[in-house]
N, C-alpha and C positions, 0 to 999 in steps of 0.2 A: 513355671515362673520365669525362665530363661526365653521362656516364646515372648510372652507381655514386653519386656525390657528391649528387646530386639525389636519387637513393634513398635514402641515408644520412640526408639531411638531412629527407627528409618524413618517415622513420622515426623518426626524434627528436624532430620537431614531432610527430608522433602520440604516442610514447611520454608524453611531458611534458603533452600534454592527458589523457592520460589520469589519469597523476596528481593535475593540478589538480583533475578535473572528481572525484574519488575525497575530494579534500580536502574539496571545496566539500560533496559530500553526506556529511561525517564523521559531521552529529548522526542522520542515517536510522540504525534500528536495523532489527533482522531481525521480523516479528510474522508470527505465524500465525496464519489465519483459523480462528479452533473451533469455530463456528454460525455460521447464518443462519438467521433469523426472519423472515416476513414483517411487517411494522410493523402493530402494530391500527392500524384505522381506514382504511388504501391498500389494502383489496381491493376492486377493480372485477370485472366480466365480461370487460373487453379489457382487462386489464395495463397498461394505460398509466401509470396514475398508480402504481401500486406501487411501495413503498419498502420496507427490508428495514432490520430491527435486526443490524449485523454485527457479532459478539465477536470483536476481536482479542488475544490476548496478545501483549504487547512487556515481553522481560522478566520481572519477578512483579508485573506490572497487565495486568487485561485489561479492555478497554475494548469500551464499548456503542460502535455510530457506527453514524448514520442513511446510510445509501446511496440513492438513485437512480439505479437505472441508466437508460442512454441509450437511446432508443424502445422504452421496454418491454421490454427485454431481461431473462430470468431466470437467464441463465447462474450466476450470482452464486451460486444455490442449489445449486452445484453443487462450489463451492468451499472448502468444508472440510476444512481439510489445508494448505491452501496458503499455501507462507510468501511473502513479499514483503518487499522494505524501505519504512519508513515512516517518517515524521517526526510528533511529536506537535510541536504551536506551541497552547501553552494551549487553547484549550477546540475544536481542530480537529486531525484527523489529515490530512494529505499524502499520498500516493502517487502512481504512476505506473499509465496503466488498459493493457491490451493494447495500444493505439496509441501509448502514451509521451507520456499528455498527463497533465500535472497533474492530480488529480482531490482535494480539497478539501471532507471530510465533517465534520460536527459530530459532536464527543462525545456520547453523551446520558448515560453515564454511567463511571466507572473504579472499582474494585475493585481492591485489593492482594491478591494469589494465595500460600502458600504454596510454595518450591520444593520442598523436602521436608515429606513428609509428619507432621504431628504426632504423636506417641508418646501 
């Protein structure tokens, strides 16, 4: 009887974090990655230093953001399509990388998009 109770109750401690943790990130919105551009001037021979201009739409802005990915990785180019949620906090975007670590890119630029198309 003392097992059910104990279940119940980390059931409910779960359910209620998750809510919290749902509230906490309300202002994340949905953005889809639309390009990748390698950044002028970060092409090397070993990849290391490369950084990449990424457009994201959030919304009807889409926004330039400088990326570095971590040891040279290029994966990044390959992610076109891919939505994610993000938080814009003035002149830096937020996200979450593959391993759920904060990851904290500058704007380099925002444009206001049309949702429909002009007549």
């Amino acid at each position: 009887m003392k097992v059910r109770s104990y279940l119940g109750l980390v059931f409910v401690l779960a359910f209620v974090s998750v809510l919290s943790l749902s509230q906490a990130n309300s202002n994340y919105k949905t953005g889809t990655i639309m390009d990748v551009k390698v950044h002028p001037g970060s092409v090397d021979k070993t990849q290391v230093a490369r950084q990449y201009d990424v457009s994201v739409k959030v919304e009807s802005t889409l926004y330039v953001v400088l990326f570095t990915p971590p040891l040279g990785s290029n994966a990044v180019e390959y992610k076109a399509g891919l939505e994610l949620p993000v938080l814009v906090d003035g002149n830096t975007m937020k996200f979450n990388d593959m391993t759920g670590r904060r990851v904290t890119v500058p704007i380099l630029s925002r444009q206001n998009v049309d949702k429909k198309p002009k007549e």
